[in-house]
Backbone bond lengths (Angstrom), bond angles and torsions (degrees), N, CA, C in turn:
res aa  C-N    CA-C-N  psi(-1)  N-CA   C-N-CA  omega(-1)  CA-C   N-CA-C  phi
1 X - - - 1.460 - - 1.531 110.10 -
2 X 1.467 104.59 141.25 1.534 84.54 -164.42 1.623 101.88 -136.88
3 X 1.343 122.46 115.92 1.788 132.19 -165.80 1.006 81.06 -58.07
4 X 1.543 147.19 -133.77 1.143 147.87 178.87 1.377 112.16 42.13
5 X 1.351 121.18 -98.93 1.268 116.95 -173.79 1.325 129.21 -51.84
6 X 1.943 118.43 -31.20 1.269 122.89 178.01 1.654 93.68 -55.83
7 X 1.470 117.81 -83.10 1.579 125.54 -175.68 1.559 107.95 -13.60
8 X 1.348 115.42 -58.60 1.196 105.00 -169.57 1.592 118.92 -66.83
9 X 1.449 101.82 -32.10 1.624 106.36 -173.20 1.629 94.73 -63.04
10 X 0.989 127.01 -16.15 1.939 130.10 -152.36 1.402 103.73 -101.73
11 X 1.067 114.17 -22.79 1.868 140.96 170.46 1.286 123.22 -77.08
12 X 1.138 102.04 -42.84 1.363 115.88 -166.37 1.954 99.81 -87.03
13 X 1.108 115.44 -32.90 1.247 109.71 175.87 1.872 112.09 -104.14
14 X 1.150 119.14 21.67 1.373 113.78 159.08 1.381 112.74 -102.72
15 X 1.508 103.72 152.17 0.976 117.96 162.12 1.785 142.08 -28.27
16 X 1.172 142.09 -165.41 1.463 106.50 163.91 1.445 106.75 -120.66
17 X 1.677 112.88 -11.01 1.432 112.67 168.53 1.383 118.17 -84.33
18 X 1.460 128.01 6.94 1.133 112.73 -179.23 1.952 109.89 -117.98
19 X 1.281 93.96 134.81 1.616 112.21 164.83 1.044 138.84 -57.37
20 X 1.976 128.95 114.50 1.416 108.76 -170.27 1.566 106.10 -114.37
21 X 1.545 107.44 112.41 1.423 100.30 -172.02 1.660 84.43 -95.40
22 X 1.860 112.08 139.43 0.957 144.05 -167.00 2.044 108.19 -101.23
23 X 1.292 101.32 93.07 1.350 107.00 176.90 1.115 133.28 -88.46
24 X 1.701 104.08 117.95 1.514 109.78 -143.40 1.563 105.53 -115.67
25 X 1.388 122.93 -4.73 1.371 136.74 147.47 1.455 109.10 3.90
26 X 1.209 110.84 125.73 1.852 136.81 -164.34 1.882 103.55 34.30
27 X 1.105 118.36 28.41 1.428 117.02 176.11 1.500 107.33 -82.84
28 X 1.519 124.73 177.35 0.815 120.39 176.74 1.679 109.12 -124.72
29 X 1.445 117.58 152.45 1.328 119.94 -160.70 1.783 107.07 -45.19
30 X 1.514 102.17 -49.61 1.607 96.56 -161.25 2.308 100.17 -66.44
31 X 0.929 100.32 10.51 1.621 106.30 177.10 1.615 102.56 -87.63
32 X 1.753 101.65 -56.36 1.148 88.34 162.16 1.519 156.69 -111.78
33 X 1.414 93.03 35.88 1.363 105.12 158.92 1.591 127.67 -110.35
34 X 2.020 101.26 13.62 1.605 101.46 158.10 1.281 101.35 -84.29
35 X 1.446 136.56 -37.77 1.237 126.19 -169.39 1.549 109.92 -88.71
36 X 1.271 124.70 5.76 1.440 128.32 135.26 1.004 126.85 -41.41
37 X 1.491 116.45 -84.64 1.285 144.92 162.70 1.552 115.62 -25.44
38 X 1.309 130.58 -30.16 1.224 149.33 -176.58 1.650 101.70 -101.69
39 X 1.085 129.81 28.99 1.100 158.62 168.84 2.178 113.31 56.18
40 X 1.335 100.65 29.60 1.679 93.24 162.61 1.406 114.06 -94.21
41 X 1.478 87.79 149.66 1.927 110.50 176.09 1.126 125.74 -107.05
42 X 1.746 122.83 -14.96 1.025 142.96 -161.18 1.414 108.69 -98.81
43 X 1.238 145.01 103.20 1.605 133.24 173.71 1.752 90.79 -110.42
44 X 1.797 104.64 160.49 1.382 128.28 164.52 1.711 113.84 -108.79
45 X 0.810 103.66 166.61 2.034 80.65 170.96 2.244 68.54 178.62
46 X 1.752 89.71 158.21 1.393 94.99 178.46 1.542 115.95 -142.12
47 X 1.337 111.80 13.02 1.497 125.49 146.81 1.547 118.29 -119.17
48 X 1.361 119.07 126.51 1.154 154.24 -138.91 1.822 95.52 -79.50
49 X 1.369 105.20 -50.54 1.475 117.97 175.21 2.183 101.78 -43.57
50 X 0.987 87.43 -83.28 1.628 119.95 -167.57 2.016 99.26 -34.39
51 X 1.169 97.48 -45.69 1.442 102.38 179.34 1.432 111.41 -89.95
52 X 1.349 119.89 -18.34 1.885 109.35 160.40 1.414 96.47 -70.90
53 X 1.030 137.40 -18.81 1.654 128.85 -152.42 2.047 95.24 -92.16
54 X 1.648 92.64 -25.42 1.644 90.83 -162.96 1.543 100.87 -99.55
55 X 1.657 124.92 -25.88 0.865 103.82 142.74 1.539 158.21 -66.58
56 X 1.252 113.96 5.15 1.467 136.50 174.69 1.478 101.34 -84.09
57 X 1.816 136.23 -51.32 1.054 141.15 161.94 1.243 114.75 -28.05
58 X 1.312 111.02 -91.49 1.433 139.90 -157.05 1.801 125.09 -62.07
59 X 1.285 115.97 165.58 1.275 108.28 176.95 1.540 114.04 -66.14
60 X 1.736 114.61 141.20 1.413 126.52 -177.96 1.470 118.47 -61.96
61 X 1.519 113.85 -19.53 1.519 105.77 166.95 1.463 143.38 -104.32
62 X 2.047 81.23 47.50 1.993 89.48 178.84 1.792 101.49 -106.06
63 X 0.989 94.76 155.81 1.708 109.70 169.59 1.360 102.11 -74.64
64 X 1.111 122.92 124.18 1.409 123.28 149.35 1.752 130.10 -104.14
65 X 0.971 101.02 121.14 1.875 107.49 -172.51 1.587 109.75 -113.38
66 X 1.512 99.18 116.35 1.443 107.43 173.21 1.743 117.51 -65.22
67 X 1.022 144.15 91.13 0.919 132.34 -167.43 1.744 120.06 -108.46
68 X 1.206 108.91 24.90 1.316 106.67 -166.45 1.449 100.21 -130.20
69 X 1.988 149.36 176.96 1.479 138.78 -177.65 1.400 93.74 -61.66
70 X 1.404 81.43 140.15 1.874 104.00 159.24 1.100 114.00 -103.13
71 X 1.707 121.33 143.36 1.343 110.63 142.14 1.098 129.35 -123.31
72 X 1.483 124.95 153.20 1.179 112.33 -137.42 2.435 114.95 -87.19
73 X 1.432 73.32 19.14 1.943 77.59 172.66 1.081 86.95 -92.16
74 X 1.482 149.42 -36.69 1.496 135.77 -166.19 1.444 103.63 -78.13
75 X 1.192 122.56 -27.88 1.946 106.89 -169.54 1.412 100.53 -34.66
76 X 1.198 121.65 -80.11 1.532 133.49 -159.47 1.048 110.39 -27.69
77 X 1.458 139.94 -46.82 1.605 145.03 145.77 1.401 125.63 -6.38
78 X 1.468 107.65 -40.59 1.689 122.62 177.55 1.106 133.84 -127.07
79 X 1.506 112.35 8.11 1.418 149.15 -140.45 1.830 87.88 -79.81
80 X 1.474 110.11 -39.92 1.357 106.52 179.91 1.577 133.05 -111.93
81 X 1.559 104.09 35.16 1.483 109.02 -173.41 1.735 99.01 -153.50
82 X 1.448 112.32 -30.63 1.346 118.24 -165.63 1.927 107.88 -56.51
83 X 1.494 134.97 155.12 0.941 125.16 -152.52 1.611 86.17 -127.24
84 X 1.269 126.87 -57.76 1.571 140.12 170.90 1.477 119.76 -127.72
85 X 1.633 89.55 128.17 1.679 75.16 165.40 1.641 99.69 -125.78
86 X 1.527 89.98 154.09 1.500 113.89 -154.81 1.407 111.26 -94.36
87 X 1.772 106.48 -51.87 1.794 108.50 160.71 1.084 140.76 -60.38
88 X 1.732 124.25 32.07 1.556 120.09 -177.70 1.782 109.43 -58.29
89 X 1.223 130.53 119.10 1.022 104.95 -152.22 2.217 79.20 -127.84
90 X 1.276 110.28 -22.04 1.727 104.85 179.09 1.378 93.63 -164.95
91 X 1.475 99.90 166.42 1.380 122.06 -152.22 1.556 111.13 -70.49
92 X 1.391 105.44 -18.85 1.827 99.17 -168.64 1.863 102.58 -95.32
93 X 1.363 96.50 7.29 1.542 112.46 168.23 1.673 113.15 -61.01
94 X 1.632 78.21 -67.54 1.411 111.79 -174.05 1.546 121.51 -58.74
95 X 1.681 121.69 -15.95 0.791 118.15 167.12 1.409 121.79 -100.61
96 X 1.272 113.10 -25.35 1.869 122.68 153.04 1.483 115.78 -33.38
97 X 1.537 115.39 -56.91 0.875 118.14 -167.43 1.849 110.14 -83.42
98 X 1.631 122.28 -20.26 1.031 110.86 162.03 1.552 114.89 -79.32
99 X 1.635 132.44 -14.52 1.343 110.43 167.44 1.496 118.61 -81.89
100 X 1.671 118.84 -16.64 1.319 98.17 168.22 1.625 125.71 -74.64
101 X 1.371 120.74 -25.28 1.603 124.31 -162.89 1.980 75.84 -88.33
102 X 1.005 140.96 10.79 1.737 124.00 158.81 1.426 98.61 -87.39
103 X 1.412 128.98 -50.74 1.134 117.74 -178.74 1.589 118.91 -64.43
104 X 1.312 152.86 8.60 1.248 161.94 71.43 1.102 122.39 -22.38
105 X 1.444 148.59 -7.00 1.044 135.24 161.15 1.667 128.57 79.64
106 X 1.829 83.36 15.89 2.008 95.33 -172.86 1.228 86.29 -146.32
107 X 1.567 82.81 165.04 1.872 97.70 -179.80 2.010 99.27 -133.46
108 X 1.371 84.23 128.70 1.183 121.32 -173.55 1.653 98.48 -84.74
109 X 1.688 98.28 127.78 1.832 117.61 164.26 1.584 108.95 -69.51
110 X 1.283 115.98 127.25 1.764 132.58 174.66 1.888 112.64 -108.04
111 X 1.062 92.08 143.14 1.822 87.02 151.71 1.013 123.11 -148.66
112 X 1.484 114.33 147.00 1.575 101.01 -159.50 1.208 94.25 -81.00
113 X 1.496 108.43 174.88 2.081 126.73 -171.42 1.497 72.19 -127.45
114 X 1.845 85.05 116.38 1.707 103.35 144.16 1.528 109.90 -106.58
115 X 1.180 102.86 149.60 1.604 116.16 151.17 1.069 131.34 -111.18
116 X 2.065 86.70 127.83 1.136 115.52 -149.37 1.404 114.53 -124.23
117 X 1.593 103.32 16.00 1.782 127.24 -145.28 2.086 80.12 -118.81
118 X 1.251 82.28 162.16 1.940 99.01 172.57 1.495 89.14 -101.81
119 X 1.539 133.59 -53.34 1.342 121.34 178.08 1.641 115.37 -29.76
120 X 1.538 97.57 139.49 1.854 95.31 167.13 1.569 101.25 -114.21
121 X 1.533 115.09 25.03 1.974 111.34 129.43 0.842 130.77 -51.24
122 X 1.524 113.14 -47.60 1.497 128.83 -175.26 1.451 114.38 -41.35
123 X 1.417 135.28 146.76 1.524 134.02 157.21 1.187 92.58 -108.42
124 X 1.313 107.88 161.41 1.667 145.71 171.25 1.417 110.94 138.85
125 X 1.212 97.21 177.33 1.736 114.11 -171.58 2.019 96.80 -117.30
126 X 1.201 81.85 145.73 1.863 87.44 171.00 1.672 127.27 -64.95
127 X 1.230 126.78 176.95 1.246 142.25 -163.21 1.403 87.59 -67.73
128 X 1.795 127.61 -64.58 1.018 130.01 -155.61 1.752 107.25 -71.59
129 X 1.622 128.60 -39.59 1.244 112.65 174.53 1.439 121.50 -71.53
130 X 1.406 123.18 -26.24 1.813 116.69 152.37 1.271 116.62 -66.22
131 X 1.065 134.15 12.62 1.461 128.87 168.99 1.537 110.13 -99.58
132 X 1.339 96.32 -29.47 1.641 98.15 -171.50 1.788 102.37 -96.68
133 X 1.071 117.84 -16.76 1.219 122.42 178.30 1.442 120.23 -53.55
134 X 1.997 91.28 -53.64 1.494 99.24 -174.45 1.671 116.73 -86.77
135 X 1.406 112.27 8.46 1.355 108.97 174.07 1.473 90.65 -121.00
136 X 1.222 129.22 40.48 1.432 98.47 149.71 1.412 126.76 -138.48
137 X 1.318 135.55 160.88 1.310 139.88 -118.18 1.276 104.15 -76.72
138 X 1.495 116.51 -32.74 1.615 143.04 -174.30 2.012 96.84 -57.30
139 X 1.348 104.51 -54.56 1.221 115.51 173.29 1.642 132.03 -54.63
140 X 1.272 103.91 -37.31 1.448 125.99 155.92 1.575 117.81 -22.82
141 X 1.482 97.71 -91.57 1.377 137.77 152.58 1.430 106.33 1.14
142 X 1.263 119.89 -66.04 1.676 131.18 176.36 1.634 117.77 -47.43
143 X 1.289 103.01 88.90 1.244 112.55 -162.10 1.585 103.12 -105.63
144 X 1.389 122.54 10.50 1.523 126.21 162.66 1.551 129.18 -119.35
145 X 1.421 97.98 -5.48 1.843 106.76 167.42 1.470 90.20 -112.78
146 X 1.536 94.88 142.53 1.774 116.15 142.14 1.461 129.87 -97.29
147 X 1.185 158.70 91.32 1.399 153.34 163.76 1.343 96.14 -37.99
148 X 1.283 108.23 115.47 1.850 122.20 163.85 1.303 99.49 -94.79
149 X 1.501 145.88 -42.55 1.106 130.13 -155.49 1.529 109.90 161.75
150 X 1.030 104.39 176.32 2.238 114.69 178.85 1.013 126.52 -76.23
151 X 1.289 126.32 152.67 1.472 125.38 152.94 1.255 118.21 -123.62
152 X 1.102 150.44 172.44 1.178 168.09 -154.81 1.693 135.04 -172.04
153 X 1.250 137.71 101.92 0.950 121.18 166.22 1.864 115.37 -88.71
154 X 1.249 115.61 175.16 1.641 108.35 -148.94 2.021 80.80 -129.92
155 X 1.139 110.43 153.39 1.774 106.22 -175.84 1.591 85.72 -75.22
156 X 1.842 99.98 162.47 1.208 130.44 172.12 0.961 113.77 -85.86
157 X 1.661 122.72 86.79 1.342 122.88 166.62 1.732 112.57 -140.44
158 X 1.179 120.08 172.74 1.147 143.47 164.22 1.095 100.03 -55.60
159 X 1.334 137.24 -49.01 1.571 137.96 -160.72 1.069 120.88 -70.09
160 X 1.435 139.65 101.39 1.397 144.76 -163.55 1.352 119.37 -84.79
161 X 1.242 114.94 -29.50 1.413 115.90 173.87 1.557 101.39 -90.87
162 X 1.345 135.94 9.05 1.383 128.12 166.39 1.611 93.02 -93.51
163 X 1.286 120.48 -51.26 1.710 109.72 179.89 1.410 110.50 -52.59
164 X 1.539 121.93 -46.62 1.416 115.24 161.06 1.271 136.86 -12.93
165 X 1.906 84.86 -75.05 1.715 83.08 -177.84 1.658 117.36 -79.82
166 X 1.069 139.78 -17.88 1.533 150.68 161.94 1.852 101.44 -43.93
167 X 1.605 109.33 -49.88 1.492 98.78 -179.35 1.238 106.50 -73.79
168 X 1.537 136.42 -20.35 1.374 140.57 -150.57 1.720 75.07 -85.77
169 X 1.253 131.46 -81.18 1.190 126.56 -176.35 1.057 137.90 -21.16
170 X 1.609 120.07 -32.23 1.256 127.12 -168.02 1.118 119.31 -83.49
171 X 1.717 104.07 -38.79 1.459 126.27 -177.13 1.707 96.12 -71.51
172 X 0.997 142.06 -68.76 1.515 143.09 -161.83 1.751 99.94 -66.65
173 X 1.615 127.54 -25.38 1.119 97.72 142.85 1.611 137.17 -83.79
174 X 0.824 107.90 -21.00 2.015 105.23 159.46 1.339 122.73 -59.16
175 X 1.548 106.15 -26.44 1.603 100.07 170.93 1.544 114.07 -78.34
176 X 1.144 115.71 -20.61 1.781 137.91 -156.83 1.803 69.19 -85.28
177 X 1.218 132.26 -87.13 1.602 134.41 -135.52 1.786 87.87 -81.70
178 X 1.110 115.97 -29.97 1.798 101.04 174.37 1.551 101.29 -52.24
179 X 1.057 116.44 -28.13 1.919 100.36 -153.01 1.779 93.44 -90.26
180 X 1.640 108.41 -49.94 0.800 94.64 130.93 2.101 150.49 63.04
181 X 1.753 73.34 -140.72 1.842 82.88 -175.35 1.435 87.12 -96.28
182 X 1.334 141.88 20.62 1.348 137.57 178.29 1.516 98.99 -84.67
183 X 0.922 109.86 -51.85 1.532 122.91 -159.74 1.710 113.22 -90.79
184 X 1.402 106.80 -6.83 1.230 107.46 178.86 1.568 101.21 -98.91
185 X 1.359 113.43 -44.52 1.636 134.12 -179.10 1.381 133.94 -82.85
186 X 1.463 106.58 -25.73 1.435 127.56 173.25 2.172 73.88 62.83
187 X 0.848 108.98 87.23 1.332 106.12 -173.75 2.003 89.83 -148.17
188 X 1.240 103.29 91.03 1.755 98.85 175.17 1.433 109.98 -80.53
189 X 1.593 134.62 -10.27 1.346 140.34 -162.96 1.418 117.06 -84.13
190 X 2.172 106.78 6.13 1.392 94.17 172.80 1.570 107.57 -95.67
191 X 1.596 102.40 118.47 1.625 99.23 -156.24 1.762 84.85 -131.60
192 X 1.388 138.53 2.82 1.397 102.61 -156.52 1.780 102.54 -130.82
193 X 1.100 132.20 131.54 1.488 152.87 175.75 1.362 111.63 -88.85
194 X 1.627 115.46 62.10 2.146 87.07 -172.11 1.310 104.85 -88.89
195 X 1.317 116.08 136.36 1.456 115.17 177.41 1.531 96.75 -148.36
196 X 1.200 116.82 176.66 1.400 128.70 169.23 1.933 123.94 67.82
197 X 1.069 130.20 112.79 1.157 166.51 -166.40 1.705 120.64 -80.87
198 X 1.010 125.05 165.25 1.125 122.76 139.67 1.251 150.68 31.93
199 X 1.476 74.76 -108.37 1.874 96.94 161.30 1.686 122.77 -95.08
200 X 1.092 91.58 6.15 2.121 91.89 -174.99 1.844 110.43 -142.98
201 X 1.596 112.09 11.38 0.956 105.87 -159.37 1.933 111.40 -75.32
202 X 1.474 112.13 1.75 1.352 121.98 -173.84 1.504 85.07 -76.02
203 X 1.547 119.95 -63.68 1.201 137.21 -164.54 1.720 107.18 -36.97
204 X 1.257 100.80 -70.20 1.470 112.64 179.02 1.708 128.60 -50.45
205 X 1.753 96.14 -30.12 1.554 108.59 167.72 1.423 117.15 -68.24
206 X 1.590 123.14 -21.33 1.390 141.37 -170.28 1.431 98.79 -87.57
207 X 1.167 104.59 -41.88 1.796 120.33 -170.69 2.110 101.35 -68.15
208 X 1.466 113.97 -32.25 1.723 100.18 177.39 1.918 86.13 142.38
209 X 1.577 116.77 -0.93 1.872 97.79 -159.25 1.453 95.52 -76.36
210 X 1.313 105.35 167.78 1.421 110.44 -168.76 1.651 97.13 -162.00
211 X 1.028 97.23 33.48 2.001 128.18 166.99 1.655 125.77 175.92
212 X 1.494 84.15 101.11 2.348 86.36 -172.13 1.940 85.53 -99.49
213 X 1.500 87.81 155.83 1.449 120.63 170.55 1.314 118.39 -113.97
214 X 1.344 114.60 96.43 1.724 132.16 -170.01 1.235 104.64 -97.70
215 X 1.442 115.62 129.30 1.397 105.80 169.59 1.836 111.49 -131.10
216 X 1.446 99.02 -46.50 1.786 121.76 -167.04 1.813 105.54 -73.13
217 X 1.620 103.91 -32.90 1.299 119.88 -172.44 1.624 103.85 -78.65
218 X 1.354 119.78 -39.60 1.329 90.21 -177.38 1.605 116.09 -94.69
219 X 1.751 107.52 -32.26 1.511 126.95 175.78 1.742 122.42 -69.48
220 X 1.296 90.31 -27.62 1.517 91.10 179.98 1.579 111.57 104.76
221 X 1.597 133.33 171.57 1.200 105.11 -165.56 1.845 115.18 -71.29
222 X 1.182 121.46 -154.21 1.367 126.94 -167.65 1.660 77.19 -102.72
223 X 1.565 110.13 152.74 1.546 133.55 125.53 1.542 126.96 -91.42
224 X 1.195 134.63 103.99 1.632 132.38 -169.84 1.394 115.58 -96.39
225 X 1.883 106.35 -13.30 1.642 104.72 161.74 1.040 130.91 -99.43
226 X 1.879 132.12 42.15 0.973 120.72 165.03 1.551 105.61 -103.28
């Protein structure tokens, strides 16, 4: 199996506006520093530990994106290197994570997690509590996070026209909260849709995403017993 060549095959057929954050979750460094080397900047990782550990390794000019639940005793862990985080999933998140990036002195990009899945695995908050989130005054206030935009995971099924309509959803709510926190924030930076995976990430690019989370496709599958 070869990082290198997957990445490139995965490159070569995206789009040019869309982002491939490369999920490198239970991998091991020299994995991801072939698909470094093969020129990505973007890693995902979804425990907070594992990715302070890989950012201490690795070269200082990769993005790192939390993309997996947070809680909010771990922010502080990444509070000073993290680039996006992807699981905003409720508001007392969102403000954890804006008092730690004050104590660093930067403000860290968020997106909220809707759910958009029939599973009740899934985390996120609904259409209607990110709506009220970003118009309200408490939210304002947060003068060290930015909300760029959504995420979504889509249920685990075979069923393609159920992932369909879940991405169809996600995107028409990001357009609904772009207009939005635009007009409340004069905030043009909510620009980002990540949706799509793996196995559906063509799907999801068709659907409006304009950030997929690859992990199995370029690394190969997961090992979970080491």
């Amino acid at each position: 199996m070869n990082i290198k060549e997957n990445l490139n095959h995965i490159k070569s057929i995206l789009p040019e506006h869309v982002t491939l954050v490369a999920v490198s979750k239970t991998k091991p460094v020299s994995d991801l520093m072939e698909a470094y080397n093969a020129g990505q900047r973007i890693f995902g990782e979804n425990k907070i530990q594992e990715m302070a550990e890989k950012h201490e390794e690795m070269p200082k000019d990769i993005e790192w994106h939390m993309i997996g639940h947070v809680q909010r005793n771990k922010v502080k862990y990444m509070a000073e290197f993290v680039s996006l985080i992807h699981g905003v999933d409720n508001f007392k998140l969102l403000k954890e994570i804006n008092k730690q990036a004050k104590k660093h002195n930067r403000t860290i990009d968020c997106l909220l997690q809707i759910k958009i899945a029939s599973e009740d695995s899934k985390f996120g908050m609904s259409f209607d509590e990110a709506s009220e989130i970003i118009q309200s005054k408490a939210f304002s206030e947060l003068q060290h996070i930015k909300v760029t935009g959504v995420m979504g995971m889509a249920t685990f099924t075979d069923d393609m026209n159920q992932v369909e309509k879940e991405f169809t959803v996600l995107k028409t709510y990001f357009d609904k909260l772009k207009i939005c926190h635009t007009e409340r924030s004069q905030n043009t930076e909510f620009r980002i849709t990540s949706m799509g995976m793996s196995g559906d990430y063509e799907l999801a690019i068709d659907c409006g995403s304009n950030m997929i989370r690859v992990g199995s496709s370029i690394f190969g599958e997961r090992n979970y017993n080491n």
